[in-house]
C-alpha positions in Angstrom: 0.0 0.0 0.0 1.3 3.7 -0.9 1.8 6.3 1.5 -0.5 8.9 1.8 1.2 11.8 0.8 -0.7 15.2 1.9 0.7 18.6 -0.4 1.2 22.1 1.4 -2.0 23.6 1.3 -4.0 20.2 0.8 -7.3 20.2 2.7 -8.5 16.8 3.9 -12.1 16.5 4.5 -13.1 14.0 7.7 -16.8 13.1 7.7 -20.1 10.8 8.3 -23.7 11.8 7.4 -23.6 14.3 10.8 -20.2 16.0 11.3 -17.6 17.2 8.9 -14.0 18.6 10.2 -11.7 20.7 7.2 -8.8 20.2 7.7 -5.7 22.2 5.5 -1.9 21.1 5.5 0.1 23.8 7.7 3.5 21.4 6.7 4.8 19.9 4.0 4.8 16.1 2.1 7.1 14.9 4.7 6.1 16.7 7.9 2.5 17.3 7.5 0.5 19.9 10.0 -3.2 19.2 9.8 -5.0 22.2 11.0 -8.6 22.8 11.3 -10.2 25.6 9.1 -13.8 24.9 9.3 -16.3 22.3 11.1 -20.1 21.6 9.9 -22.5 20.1 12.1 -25.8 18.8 11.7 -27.9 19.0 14.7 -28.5 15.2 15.9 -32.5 15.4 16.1 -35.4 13.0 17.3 -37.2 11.4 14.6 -40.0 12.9 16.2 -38.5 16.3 15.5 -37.5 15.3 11.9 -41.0 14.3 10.4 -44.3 13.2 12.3 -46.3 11.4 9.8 -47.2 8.0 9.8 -46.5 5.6 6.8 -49.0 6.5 3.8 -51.4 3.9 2.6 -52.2 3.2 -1.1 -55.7 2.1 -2.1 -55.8 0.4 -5.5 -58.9 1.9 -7.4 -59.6 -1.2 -9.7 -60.1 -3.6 -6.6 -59.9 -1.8 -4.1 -56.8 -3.3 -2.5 -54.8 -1.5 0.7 -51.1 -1.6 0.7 -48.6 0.2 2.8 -46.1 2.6 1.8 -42.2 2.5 3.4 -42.0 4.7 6.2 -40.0 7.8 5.3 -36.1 7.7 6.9 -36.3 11.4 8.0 -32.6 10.7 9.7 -31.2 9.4 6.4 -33.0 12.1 3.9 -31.0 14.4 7.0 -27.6 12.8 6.1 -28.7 13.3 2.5 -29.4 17.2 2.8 -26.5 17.7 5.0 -24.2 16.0 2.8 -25.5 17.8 -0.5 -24.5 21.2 1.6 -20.9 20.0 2.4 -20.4 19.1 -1.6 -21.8 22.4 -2.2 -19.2 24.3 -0.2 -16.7 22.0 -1.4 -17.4 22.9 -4.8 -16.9 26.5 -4.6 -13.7 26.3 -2.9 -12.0 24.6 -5.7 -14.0 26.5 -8.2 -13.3 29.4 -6.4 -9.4 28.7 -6.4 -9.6 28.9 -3.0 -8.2 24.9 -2.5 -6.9 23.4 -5.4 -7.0 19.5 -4.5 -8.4 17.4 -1.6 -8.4 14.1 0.7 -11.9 13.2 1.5 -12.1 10.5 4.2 -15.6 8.9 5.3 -17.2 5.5 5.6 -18.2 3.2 2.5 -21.5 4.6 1.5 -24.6 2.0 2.3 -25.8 -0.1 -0.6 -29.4 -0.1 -1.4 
């Protein structure tokens, strides 16, 4: 396995669906300084707090047959939006020039 090799400047981006640290490289290849220039943070909130609804029922019109409908992941959609915003900012801060590579480390995604 290579060696991780982190430029001057680099930022390396630490996160999970809730919590995202920035970090940019203060040192160089061989003695890198990982200093924190921004955290996001999603607020970790009840499922109550999230969405209240109940799973929808569908009523088939030709026999009039009832079938339930997947309960809505309100934490996961949470993940989703918080994650979107993160990729966002990312975004413009190597289209902005502002960071010109980085290192993104988080878990495997979920397969569906």
């Amino acid at each position: 396995m290579a060696a991780l090799l982190i430029r001057h400047g680099e930022w390396v981006v630490v996160c999970d669906g809730g919590k995202a640290l920035i970090l940019q490289n203060a040192g160089d290849i061989k003695f890198p300084n990982l200093k924190t220039i921004q955290v996001f943070e999603q607020k970790d909130l009840a499922t109550h707090e999230l969405g209240t609804d109940a799973p929808g029922r569908a009523f088939n019109s030709a026999n009039n047959v009832r079938s339930a409908v997947d309960q809505t992941d309100w934490h996961d959609q949470s993940e989703r939006a918080f994650l979107t915003q993160l990729v966002q900012h990312l975004d413009a801060a190597i289209t902005s020039g502002k960071v010109k590579s980085l290192i993104v480390v988080a878990p495997r995604a979920r397969l569906e």
